[in-house]
C-alpha positions as CSV (number, residue, x, y, z in Angstrom):
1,X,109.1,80.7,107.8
2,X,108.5,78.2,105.7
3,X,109.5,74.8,107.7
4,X,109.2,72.1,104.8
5,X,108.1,71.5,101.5
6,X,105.2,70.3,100.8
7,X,104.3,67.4,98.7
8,X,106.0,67.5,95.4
9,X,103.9,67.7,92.2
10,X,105.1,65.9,89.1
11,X,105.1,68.8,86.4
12,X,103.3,66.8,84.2
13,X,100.1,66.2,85.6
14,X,97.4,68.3,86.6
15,X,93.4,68.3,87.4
16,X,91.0,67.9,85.1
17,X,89.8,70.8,83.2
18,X,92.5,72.7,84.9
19,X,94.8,75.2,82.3
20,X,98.0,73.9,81.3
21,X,101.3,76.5,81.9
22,X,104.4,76.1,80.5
23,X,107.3,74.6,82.3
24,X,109.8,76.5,80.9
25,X,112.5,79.6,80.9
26,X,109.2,81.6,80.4
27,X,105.5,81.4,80.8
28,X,102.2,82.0,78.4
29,X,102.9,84.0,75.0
30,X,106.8,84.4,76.1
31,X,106.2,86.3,79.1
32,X,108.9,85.9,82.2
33,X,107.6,83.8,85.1
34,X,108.6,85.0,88.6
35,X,108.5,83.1,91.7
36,X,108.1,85.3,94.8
37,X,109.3,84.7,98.6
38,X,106.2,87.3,100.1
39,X,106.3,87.6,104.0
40,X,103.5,90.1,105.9
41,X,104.7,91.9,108.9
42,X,102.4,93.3,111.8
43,X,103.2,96.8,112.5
44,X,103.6,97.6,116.7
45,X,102.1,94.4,117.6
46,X,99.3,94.7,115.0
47,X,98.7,90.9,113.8
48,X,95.3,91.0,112.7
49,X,96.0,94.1,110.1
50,X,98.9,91.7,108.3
51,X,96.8,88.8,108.2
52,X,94.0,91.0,106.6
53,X,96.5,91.9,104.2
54,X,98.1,88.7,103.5
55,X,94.1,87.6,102.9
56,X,93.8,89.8,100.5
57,X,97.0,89.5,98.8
58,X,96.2,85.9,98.3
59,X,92.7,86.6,97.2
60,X,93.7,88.9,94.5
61,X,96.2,86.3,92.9
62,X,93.9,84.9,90.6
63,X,92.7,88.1,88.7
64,X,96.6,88.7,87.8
65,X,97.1,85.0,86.5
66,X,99.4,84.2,89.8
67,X,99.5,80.7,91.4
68,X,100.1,80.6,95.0
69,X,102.9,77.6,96.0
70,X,102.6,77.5,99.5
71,X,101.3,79.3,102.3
72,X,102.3,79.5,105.9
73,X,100.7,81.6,108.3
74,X,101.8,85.1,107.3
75,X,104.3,83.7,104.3
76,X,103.7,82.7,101.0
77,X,105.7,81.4,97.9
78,X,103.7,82.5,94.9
79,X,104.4,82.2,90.7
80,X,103.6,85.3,88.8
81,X,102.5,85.1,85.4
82,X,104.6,88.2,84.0
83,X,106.9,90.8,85.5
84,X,104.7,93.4,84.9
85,X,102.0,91.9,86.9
86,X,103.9,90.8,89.8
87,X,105.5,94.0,90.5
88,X,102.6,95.9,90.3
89,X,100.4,93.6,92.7
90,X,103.4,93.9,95.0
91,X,104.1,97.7,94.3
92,X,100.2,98.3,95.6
93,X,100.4,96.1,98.5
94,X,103.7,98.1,99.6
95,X,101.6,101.4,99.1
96,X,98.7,100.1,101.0
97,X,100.7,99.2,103.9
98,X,102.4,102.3,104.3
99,X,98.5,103.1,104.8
100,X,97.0,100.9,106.9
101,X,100.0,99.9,109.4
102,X,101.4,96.5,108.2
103,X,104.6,96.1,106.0
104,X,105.8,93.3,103.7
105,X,109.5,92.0,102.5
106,X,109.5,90.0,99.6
107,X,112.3,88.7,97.4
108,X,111.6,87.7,93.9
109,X,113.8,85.7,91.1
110,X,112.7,84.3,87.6
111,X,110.8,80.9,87.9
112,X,112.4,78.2,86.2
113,X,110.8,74.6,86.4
114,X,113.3,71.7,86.8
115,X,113.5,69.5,83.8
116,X,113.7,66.1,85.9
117,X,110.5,63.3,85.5
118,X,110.3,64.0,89.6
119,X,111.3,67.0,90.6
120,X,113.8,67.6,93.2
121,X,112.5,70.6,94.7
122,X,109.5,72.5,96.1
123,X,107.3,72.2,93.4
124,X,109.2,71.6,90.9
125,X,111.8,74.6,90.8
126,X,115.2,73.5,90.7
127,X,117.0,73.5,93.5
128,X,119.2,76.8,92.2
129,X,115.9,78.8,91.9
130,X,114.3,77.9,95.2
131,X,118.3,78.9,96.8
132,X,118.5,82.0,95.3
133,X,114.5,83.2,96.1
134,X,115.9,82.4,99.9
135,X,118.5,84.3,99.5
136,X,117.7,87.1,97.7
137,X,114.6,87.4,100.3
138,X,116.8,87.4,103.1
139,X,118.3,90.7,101.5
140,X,114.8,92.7,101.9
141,X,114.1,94.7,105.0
142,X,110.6,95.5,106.2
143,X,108.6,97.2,103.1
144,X,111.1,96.2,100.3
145,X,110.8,93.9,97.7
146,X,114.7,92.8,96.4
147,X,116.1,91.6,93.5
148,X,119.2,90.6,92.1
149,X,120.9,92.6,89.1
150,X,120.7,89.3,87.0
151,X,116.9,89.7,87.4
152,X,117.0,93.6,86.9
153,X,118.3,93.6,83.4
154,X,115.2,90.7,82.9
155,X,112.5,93.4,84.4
156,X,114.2,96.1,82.3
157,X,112.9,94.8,78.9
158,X,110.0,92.7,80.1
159,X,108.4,95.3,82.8
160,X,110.1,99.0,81.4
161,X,107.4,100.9,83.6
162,X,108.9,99.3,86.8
163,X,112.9,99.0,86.1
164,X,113.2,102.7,87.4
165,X,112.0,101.8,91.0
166,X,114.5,99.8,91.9
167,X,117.5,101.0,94.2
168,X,120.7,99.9,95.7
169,X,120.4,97.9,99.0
170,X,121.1,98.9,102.1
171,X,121.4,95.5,104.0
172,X,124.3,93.8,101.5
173,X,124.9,90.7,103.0
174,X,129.0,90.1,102.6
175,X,128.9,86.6,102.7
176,X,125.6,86.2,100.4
177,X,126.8,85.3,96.3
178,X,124.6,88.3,95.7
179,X,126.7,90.7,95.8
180,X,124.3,93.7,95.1
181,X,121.0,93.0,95.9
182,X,118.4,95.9,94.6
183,X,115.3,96.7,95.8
184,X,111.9,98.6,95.3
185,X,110.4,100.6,98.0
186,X,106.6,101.6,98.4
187,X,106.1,104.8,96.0
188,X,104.5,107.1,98.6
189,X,107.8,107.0,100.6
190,X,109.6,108.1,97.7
191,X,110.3,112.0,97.1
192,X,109.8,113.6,93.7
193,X,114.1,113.0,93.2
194,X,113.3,109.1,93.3
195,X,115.4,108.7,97.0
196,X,113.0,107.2,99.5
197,X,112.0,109.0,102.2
198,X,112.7,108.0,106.2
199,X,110.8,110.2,107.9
């Protein structure tokens, strides 16, 4: 788990030659930011294959336009560029997994940067969207990815090709103020009726 923040960075600034992102409700040409809670799970004792894949993961972040936060061992906070892009990267790593003995749980919720001159929370989020990523990743069992239904009706119009994936939880937490978490499942588990597989 992720033990502290790390050193906050004032929103403003940023290196040399670097490309500027917006700070706001959404990212480059309108598209919806997502910040993603993404935690790599070794399989029957198996660390080496979920560090692989977390390397990988990590490496493949840049091609997409995603940022990583923060990483901790097998644990990473990452900022998605679009909806679209985000569930797909984690819609393949789900799928490769389920082929190569390592699962993930991730939760994900739209990224909004806090307003403040020094922000007041991990990397500038405010404090309600780093709370609810926590949460709403606590919701998703091994090989899931959750969401809340707030986020859902977001993915509907900004990623149509991925709304249909997502399903009712099965680990509703009673005392969590999401009340109905959803989640997506890898797509190889899934039968042709849509209801994931257990076998």
């Amino acid at each position: 788990m992720i033990a502290a923040p790390p050193t906050v960075r004032r929103p403003q600034c940023r290196p040399i030659g670097t490309r500027r992102r917006a700070f706001g409700r959404y990212g480059q040409n309108g598209r919806v930011q997502l910040l993603g809670l993404i935690r790599f799970i070794a399989v029957a004792g198996d660390d080496i294959l979920a560090w692989e894949a977390c390397e990988r993961f990590e490496a493949r972040l840049p091609a997409i336009g995603a940022d990583p936060i923060h990483r901790e061992d097998l644990q990473m906070m990452v900022l998605f560029g679009d909806a679209s892009s985000a569930l797909s990267a984690l819609s393949e790593a789900l799928d490769e997994g389920e082929q190569h003995g390592f699962a993930l749980a991730a939760g994900l919720v739209q990224g909004i940067r806090s307003r403040a001159t020094v922000a007041s929370s991990l990397s500038g989020f405010t404090e309600g969207t780093i709370e609810t990523l926590f949460e709403i990743a606590s919701c998703a069992l091994a090989q899931e990815v959750a969401i809340s239904p707030k986020l859902s009706s977001i993915i509907r119009l900004a990623a149509p090709e991925h709304a249909g994936r997502f399903e009712p939880s099965r680990n509703r937490r009673p005392d969590s103020r999401i009340r109905e978490p959803l989640v997506m499942r890898p797509s190889l588990r899934r039968t042709a009726a849509g209801v994931p597989g257990r076998s």
